[in-house]
C-alpha positions in Angstrom: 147.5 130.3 41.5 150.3 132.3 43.1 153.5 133.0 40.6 155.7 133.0 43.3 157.7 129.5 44.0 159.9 129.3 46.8 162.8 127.6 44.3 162.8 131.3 43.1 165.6 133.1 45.8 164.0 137.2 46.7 164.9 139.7 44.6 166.2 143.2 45.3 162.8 145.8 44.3 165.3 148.1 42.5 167.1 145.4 40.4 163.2 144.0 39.6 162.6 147.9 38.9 165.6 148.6 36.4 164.8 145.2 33.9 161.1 146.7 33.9 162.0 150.2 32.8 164.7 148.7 30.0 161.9 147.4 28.3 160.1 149.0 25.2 156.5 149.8 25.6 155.5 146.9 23.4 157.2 144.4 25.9 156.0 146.0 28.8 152.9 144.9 27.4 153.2 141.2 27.2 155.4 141.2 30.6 151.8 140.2 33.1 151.1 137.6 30.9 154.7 136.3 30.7 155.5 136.3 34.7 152.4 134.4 35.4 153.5 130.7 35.6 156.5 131.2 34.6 157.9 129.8 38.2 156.5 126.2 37.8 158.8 125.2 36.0 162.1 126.5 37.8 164.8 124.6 38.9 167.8 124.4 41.2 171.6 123.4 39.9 174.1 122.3 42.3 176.0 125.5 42.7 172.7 127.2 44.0 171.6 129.2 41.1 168.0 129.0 39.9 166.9 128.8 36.1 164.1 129.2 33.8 163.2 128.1 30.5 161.2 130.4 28.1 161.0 128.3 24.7 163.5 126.7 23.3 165.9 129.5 23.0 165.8 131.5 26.3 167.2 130.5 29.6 167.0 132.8 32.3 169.3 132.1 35.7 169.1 133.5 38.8 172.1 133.3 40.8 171.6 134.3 44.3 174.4 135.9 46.6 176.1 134.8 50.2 172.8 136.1 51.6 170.7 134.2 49.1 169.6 137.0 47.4 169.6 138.9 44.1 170.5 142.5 44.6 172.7 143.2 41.4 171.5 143.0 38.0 174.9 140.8 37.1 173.1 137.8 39.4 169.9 137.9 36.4 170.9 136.7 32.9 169.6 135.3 29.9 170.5 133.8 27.2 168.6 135.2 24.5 169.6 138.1 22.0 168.1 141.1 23.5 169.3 140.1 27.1 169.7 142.0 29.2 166.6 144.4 27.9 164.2 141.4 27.3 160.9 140.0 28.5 162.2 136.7 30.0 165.0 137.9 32.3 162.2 140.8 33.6 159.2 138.2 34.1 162.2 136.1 36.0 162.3 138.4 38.0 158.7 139.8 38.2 157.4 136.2 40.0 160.7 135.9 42.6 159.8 137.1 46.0 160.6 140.7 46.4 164.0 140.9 48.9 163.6 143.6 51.8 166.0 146.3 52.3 169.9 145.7 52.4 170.8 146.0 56.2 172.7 149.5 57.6 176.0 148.9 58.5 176.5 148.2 62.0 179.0 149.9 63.8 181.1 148.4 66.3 178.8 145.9 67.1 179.6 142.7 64.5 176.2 141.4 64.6 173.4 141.9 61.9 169.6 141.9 62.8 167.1 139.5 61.1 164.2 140.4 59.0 161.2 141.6 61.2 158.7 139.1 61.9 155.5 141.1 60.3 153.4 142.3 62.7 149.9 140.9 63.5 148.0 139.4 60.8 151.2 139.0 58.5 153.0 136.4 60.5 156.3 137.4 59.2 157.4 139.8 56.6 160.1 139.1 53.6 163.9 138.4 55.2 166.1 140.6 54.6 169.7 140.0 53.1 171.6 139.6 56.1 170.3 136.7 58.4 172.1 136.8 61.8 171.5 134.0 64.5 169.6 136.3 66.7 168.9 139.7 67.8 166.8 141.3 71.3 164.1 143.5 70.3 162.3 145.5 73.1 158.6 146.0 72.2 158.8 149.2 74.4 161.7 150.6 75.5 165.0 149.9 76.2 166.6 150.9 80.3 167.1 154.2 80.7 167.4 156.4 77.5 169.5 159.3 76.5 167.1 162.5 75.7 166.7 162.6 72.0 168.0 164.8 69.6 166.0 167.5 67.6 165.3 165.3 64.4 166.6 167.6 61.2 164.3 169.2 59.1 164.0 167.4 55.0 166.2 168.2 53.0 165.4 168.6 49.5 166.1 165.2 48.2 164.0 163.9 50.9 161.1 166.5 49.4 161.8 165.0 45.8 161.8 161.5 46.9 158.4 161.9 48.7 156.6 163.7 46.1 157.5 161.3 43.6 156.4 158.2 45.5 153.0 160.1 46.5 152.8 160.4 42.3 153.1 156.8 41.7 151.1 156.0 44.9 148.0 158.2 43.7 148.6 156.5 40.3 148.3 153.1 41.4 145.2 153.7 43.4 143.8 155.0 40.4 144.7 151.9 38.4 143.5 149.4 41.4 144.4 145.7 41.5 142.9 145.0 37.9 145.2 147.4 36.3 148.1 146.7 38.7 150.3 144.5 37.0 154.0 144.6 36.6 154.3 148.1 35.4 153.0 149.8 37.8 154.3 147.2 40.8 158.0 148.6 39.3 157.0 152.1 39.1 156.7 151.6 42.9 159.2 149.9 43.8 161.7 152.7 41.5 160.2 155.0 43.7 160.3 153.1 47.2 164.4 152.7 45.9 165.1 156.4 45.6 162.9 156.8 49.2 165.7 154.7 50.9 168.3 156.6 49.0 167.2 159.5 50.3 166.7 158.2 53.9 162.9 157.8 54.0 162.6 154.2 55.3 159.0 153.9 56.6 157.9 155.2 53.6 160.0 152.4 51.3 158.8 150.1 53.6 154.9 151.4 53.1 155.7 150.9 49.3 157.1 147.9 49.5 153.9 146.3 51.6 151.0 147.7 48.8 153.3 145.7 45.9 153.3 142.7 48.1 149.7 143.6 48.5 149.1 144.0 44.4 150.4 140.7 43.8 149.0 138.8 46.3 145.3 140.3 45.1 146.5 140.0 41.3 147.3 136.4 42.4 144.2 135.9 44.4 146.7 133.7 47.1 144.8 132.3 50.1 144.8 133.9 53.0 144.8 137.3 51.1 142.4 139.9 52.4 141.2 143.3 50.4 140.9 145.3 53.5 145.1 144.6 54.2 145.9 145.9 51.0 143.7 149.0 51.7 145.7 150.0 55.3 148.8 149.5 52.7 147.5 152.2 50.9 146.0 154.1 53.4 149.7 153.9 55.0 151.4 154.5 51.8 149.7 157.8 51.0 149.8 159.0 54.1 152.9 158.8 55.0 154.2 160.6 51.4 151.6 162.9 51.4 152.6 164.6 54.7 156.5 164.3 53.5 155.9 165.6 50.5 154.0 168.5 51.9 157.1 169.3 53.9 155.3 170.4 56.9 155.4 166.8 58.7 157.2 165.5 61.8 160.6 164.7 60.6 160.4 161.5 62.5 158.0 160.4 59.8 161.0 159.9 57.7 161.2 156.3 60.2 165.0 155.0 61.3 166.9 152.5 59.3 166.6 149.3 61.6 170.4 148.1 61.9 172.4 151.1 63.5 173.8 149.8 66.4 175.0 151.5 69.8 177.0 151.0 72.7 173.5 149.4 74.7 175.4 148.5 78.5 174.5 145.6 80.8 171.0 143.8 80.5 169.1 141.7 82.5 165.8 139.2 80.7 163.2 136.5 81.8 161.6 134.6 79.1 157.8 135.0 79.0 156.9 132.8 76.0 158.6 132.0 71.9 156.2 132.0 68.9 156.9 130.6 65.4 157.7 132.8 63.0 157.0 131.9 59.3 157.4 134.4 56.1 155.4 134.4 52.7 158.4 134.4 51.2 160.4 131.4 52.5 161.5 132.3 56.0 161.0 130.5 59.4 162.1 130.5 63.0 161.2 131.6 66.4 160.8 135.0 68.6 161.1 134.5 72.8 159.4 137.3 74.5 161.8 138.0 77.5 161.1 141.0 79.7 163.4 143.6 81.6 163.3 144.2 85.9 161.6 147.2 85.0 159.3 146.0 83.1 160.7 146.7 79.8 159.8 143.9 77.0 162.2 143.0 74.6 162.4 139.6 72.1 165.1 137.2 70.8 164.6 136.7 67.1 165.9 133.8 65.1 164.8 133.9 61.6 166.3 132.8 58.4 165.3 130.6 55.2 163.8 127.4 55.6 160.1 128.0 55.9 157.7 125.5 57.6 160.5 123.0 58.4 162.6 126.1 60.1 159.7 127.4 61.9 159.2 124.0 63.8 161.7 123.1 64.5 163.5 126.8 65.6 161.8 126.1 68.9 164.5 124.5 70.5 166.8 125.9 68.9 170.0 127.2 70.4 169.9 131.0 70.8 173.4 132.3 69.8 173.5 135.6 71.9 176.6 136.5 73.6 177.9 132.5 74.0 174.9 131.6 76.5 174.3 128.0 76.6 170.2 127.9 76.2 168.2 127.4 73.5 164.8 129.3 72.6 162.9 126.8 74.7 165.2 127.3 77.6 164.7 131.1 77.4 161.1 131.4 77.4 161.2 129.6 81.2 164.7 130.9 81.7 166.6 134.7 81.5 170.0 135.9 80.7 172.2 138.5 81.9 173.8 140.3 79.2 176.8 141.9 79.0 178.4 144.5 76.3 174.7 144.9 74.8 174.3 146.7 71.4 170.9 148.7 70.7 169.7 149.8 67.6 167.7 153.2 67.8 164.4 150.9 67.7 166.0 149.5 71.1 167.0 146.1 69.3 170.6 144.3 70.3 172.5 142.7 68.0 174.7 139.7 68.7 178.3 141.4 68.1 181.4 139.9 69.3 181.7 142.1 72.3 178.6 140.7 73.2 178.3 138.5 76.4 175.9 136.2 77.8 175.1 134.2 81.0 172.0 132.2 81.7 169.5 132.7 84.7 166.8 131.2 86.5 163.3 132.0 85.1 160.3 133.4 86.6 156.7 132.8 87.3 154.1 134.8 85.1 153.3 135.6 89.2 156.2 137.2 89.8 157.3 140.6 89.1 157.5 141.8 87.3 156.0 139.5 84.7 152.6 139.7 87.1 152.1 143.4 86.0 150.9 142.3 82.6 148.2 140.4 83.7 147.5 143.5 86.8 144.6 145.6 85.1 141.9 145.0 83.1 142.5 144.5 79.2 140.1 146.9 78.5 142.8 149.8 79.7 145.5 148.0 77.9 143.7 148.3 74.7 142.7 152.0 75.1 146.4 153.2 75.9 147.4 150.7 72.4 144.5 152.3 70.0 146.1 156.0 70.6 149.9 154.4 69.4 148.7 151.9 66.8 152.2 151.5 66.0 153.2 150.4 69.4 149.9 147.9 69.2 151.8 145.8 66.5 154.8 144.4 69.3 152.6 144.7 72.2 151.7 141.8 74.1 149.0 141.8 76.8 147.7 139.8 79.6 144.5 138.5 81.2 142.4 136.1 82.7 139.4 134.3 81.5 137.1 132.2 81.8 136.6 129.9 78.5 132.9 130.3 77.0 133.4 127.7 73.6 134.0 127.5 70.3 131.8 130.0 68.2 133.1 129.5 64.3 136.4 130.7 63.9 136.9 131.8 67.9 137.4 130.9 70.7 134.8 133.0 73.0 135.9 133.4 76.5 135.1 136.6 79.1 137.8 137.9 81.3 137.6 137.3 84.8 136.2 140.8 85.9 132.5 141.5 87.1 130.7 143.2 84.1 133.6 141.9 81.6 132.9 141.7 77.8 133.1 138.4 76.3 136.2 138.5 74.0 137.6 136.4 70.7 140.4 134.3 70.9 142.1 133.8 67.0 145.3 131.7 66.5 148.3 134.0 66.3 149.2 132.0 63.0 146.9 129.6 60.9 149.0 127.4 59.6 147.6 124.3 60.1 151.3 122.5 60.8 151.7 125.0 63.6 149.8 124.3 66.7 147.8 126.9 67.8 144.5 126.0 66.2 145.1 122.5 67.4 145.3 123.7 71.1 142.9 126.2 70.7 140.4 123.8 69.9 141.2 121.1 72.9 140.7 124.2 74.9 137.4 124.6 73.6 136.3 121.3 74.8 136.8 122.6 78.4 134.1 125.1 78.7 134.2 126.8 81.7 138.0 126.5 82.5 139.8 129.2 83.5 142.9 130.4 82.2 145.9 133.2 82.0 146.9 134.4 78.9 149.5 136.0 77.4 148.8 138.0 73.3 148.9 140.3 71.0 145.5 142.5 70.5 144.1 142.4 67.4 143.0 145.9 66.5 141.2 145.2 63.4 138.7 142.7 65.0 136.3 143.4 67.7 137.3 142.5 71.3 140.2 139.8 69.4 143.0 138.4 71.4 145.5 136.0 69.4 147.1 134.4 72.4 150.6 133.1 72.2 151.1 131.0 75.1 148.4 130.3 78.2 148.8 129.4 82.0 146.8 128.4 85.6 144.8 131.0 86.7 146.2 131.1 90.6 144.0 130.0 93.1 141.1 128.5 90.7 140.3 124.9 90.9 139.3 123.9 87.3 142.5 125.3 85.5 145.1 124.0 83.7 147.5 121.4 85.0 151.1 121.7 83.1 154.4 120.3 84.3 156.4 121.6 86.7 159.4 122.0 84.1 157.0 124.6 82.0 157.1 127.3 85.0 153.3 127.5 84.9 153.0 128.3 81.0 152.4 126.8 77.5 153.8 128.1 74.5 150.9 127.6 72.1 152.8 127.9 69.2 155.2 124.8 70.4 154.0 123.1 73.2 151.0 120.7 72.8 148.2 120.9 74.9 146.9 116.8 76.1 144.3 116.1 78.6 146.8 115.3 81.1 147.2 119.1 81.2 143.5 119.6 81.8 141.3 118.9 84.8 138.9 116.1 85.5 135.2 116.9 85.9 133.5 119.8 84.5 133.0 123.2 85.4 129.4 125.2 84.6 129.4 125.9 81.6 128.7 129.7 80.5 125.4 129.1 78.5 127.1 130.5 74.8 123.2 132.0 74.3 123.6 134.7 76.8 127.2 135.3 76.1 126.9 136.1 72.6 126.5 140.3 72.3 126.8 142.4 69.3 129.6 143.4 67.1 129.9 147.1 67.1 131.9 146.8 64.1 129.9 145.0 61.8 126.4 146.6 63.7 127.8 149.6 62.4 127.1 151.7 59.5 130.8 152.5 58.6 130.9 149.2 56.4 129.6 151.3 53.7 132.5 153.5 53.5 134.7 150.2 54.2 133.4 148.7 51.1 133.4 152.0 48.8 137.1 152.4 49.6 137.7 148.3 49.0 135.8 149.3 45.2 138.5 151.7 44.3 141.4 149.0 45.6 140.0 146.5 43.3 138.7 147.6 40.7 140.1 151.8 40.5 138.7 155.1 40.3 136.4 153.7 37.3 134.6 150.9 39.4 134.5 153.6 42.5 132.6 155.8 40.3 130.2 153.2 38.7 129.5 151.6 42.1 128.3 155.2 43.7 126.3 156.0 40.9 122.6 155.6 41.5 121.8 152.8 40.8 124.6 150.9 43.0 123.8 150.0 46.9 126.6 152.5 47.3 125.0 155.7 45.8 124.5 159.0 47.6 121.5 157.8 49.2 122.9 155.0 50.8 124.8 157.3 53.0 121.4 158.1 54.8 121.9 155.7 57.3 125.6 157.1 58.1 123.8 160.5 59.0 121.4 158.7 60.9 123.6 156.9 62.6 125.4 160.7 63.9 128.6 159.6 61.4 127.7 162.8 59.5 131.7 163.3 58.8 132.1 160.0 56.9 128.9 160.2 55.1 130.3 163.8 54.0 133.8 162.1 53.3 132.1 159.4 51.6 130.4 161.6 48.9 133.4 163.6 48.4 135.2 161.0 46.8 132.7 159.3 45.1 131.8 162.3 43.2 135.5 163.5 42.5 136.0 159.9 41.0 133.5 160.4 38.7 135.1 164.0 37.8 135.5 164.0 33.9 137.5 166.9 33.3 137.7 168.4 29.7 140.6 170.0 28.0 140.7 173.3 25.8 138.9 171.7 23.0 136.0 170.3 24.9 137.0 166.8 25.0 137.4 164.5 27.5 140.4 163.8 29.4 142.1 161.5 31.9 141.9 163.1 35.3 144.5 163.7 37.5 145.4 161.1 40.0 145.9 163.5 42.6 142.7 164.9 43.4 141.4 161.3 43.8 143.8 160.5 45.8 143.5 163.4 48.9 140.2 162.4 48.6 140.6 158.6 49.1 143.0 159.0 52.0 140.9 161.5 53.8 137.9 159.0 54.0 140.1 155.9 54.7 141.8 158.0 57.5 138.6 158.8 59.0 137.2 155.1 58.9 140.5 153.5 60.5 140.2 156.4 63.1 136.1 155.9 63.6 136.8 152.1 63.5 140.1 152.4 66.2 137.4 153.9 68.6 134.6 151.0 67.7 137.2 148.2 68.3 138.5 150.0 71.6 135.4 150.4 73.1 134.7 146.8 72.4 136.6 145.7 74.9 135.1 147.7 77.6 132.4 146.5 80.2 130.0 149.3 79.5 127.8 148.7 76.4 127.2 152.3 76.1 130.6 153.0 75.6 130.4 151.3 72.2 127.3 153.6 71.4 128.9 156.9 72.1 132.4 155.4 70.0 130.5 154.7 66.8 129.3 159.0 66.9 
C-alpha cells in the first residue's frame, strides 16, 4: 500500500533532503520502517496545516504555504525533544508527495506557468508551486524565431554538481529498489538540489523522476511499471555522465521552464483538450490549439484538486488574455492573441499585458489542421524516433479502419493499401475518465472508419493513444456527431452514444488475418530488457546471481542475440554482467565493496543500446513493409 495520502500537501526534495541528513546513523536506520504508514492516519485542521501523530508524545505538522506547498523547513515541526533532528518530522516528510521545482521568475510578463502534464504514459507529473490559470505551450515551435545564441561552455560548479549526482546515481543503481529506501531517495534529491543551483535543470528533473520511481516500486503502487523506472535511470545517468565528463552539448544542461519573453501577436484553433490528472493530487485540462503555419501549441489548466478537477476542468473557463471561452469552447473555437509572452520552450504565460479575443474554429479538413492527417503515420513516426524528446508533445493524425477489441487494444489498420494494423491504448486509464469507455463502444463497430488525432506511443509496438476521433470525409459507415462538435470528439470528455454511430454494419476485418507479429516481443532483445530490470530491482548483487550459470540469463543465453545479428547487445550484455560480479580485493587480499562506477558505465552502455535497438523495432512497426521490421531488429 502506497505511503503517500493526498491529505499530505508536496514537499520541497531539498527540505525532505536536509531532515534526512540531520539524522544520526542509528535513526536513519529505523526512518523506512517509520515512513511507511505513517500517512493513514493524517489529518487536516481548519487553518490548512496537516498533522501526524507518532505515539503519544510526538506530533508532527505540516503547514503548507500560499502555493500549498512545503518548501522551508520552518513549515515541518514536531513536538518532541529532539525536533527538529528526529525520526518523526523526517518520516513526515519522507511519505508527502515530493513538490517540483520552485518556478523562475518571470520577467515582465505577470503570469506563472503550471506544472507540466507528464508526458505519455505518466498522465501528469507533480505541480509545481506556482499554479497559474493557464499557460500556451507549442509542442513544436513558436512563429518565427530569433537565431540562437552560442550556449556557454560549464562552468565549474556545473562540473561539480554533475559529477556528484552521477556518484549518487551509480550508487543507487547499485543499491536497486530493495535497498532504495529513504536514504538513498535523499542522497538524490541533495544532489538533484545543488543540480538546479547550479543551473542543470534536466538533470534535477531526471533525479527527481528515478525517486518518484524508487518509491513507487518500494510501494509496489498500481499502475507501476519496472521498465519506467529503468528509462529514469537510463536518463539519469546519461544525462550526468556526459555533464560530468565536460565534453557534452551545453544544451544538455536543459532551460529552466518559466523565463518569459516579449512573444508578439498570435493566432490558434482548437484541435481537441485532454484531462490531465497528477499522482500527486493535481487535475485539469490541456486544449491542443494549432498556429496558421502549422505550429502546435496547448492551453494548460492545472492545479490541485485531482479526479474531481480533472472532470470537471473541461468546461472550464480558460483565463488567457480576458477571452470569454472556456476549454470546451477552444478546442472547436481559436483566439487571437495579443501581447503574447514565450518562454524559451515556446510556452506563453498569461501576464497582464496579455490580450485575448475569440475566433471561429476550424474543421480537422481545413488547413491547416488537414496537414496532420496528410501522410502516412508511418513517416510521422520515423521523423519522432530520431527526436524522442519532441515524441513526448507530439500529436499525430490518421485514418483507420476499426479491426476490434484484442485485450487491452483497440486494433484498427490505417486507411492506406499495404497498411500495418496498429493498437489503439487510452491516453489515461482511469476508469472515471472516459476514454476506455468510448474506446470500447467503438469496438463494437467493427469496420467503421475513423480520423484520429494522438500521441505515439514509442515504447509499444505500432501504439496510438488517441485523444479525440472524427468522420473520415467521404466514407459512409463513420461517425455521426453533432454539428456543434465541428466534426470531432474529445475522448477524454465527450461521450460517445450510438446516436453518434451508424446503423447497419460494415464488413467486418476478419481479426484472424489481421493479427501479425510483434517485433518487439518476437525479438531477442528481451533478454537484455530483463537483465537490466534485475539490476533495477534487486542491484548489482541480483544482476550478478541472475547471469551466473545457472540462471536463464547466463552467458549462454546470449546465443540467440548473436544469432539473431544483435552481436553488439549480446557483447554489451556480457560486459555488465561480468563486471557486476567483479569482486575486487584490497592490499591484504580481502574482499571489498566495489566501486559503483564501473557498474554503472557499464549499465548505461547496454540500456542505451536496447532503447536505441528497440526505437528502431518500434519505428519500423509502423511501416507497411514487413521486412523493414527484419532489417530494424540487426
Amino acid at each position: 500500500m502506497s505511503t503517500e495520502s493526498t491529505e499530505l500537501p508536496p514537499v520541497a526534495p531539498e527540505v525532505l533532503a536536509e531532515a534526512v541528513e540531520n539524522l544520526t546513523p542509528r535513526l536513519r536506520k529505523k526512518l523506512d520502517a517509520a515512513t511507511e504508514g505513517c500517512a493513514a492516519g493524517a489529518t487536516l485542521a481548519a487553518d490548512g496545516a496537516v498533522t501526524l501523530r507518532f505515539g503519544e508524545d510526538a506530533l508532527v505538522t505540516l503547514r503548507p504555504g500560499p502555493a500549498g506547498t512545503v518548501t522551508t523547513a520552518e513549515q515541518a515541526t514536531c513536538s518532541c525533544l529532539l525536533a527538529p533532528r528526529c525520526l518523526h518530522r523526517a518520516a513526515a516528510l519522507g511519505a508527502a508527495p515530493l513538490a517540483d521545482a520552485p518556478p523562475e521568475p518571470v520577467a515582465a510578463a505577470g503570469s506563472h506557468e503550471p506544472a507540466d502534464p507528464a508526458g505519455p504514459g505518466d498522465s501528469a507529473g507533480s505541480a509545481g508551486s506556482t499554479e497559474p490559470a493557464a499557460t500556451v505551450e507549442p509542442a513544436d515551435r513558436v512563429g518565427p524565431a530569433e537565431p540562437a545564441e552560442p550556449a556557454p561552455a560549464l562552468t565549474a560548479a556545473q562540473l561539480r554538481a554533475a559529477g556528484a549526482l552521477w556518484q549518487v546515481a551509480a550508487e543507487a543503481l547499485a543499491a536497486g529498489v530493495t535497498a532504495g529506501g529513504a536514504v538513498v531517495q535523499a542522497e538524490l534529491l541533495r544532489a538533484a538540489h545543488t543540480a538546479r543551483l547550479a543551473g542543470l535543470p534536466r538533470a534535477e528533473a531526471a533525479a527527481l523522476r528515478v525517486v518518484r520511481g524508487l518509491r513507487a516500486a518500494r510501494e509496489r503502487r498500481a499502475g507501476q511499471r519496472l521498465g519506467d523506472l529503468t528509462g529514469a535511470f537510463r536518463e539519469l545517468l546519461h544525462t550526468a555522465g556526459l555533464l560530468a565528463s565536460g565534453s557534452a552539448d551545453p544544451a544538455l544542461t536543459g532551460t529552466a521552464r518559466r523565463a518569459y519573453a516579449p512573444g508578439g501577436s498570435l493566432q490558434v484553433h482548437g484541435l481537441c483538450r485532454e484531462p490531465v490528472l497528477s499522482a500527486t493530487g493535481y487535475g485539469g485540462v490541456v486544449t491542443h490549439v494549432l498556429g496558421p503555419d502549422g505550429s502546435r501549441y496547448s492551453v494548460s489548466d492545472v492545479r490541485p484538486g485531482g479526479l474531481a478537477r480533472a472532470r470537471g476542468a473541461g468546461s472550464a473557463s480558460v483565463a488567457l488574455g480576458g477571452a470569454t471561452l472556456d476549454h470546451a469552447g477552444l478546442a472547436r473555437g481559436g483566439l487571437r492573441i495579443v501581447g503574447a509572452t514565450v518562454s524559451a520552450e515556446g510556452r506563453l504565460g498569461a501576464g497582464r499585458g496579455v490580450r485575448a479575443t475569440p475566433l471561429p474554429g476550424i474543421a480537422w479538413t481545413e488547413r491547416p489542421a488537414a496537414a496532420l492527417f496528410a501522410r502516412p503515420a508511418a513517416e510521422a513516426v520515423a521523423e519522432l524516433s530520431a527526436d524522442p524528446e519532441g515524441a513526448e508533445t507530439a500529436l499525430l493524425g490518421c485514418d483507420v479502419t476499426v479491426v476490434g477489441a484484442a485485450g487491452e487494444h483497440l486494433l484498427v489498420r490505417e486507411t492506406r493499401p499495404d497498411a500495418p494494423l496498429l493498437r489503439l491504448l487510452p491516453a489515461h486509464p482511469h476508469p472515471e475518465l472516459a476514454h476506455t469507455q468510448n474506446l470500447r463502444r467503438i469496438a463494437a463497430y467493427p469496420g467503421i472508419q475513423l480520423r484520429v488525432l494522438g500521441r505515439p506511443d514509442l515504447d509499444r509496438t505500432a501504439t496510438l493513444r488517441p485523444l479525440a476521433v472524427g468522420p473520415v470525409p467521404g466514407a459512409e459507415y463513420t461517425l455521426r456527431l453533432p454539428e456543434e462538435w465541428l466534426g470531432r470528439a474529445d475522448l477524454g470528455y465527450d461521450r460517445l452514444q450510438g446516436m453518434h454511430f451508424p446503423t447497419g454494419a460494415a464488413d467486418p476485418v476478419p481479426l484472424s488475418a489481421a493479427e501479425g507479429p510483434d517485433p518487439l516481443a518476437d525479438s531477442p532483445l528481451w533478454r537484455v530488457r530483463r537483465l537490466l530490470e534485475t539490476g533495477v530491482a534487486g542491484g548489482r548483487r541480483a544482476l550478478a546471481e541472475a547471469a551466473r550459470g545457472t540462471s536463464s540469463l547466463a552467458a549462454a543465453s546470449y546465443g540467440p542475440l548473436r544469432r539473431a545479428g544483435l552481436t553488439a547487445a549480446a557483447d554489451l550484455a556480457a560486459a555488465l554482467a561480468a563486471e557486476a560480479d567483479r569482486r575486487p580485493r584490497d592490499v591484504f587480499g580481502r574482499l571489498a565493496d566495489p566501486s559503483p562506477d564501473g557498474y554503472a558505465w557499464a549499465w548505461l552502455a547496454a540500456a542505451t543500446h536496447l532503447a536505441a535497438a528497440e526505437r528502431s523495432l518500434i519505428a519500423a512497426s509502423w511501416a507497411a513493409d514487413p521486412s523493414a521490421v527484419m532489417s530494424a531488429s540487426r
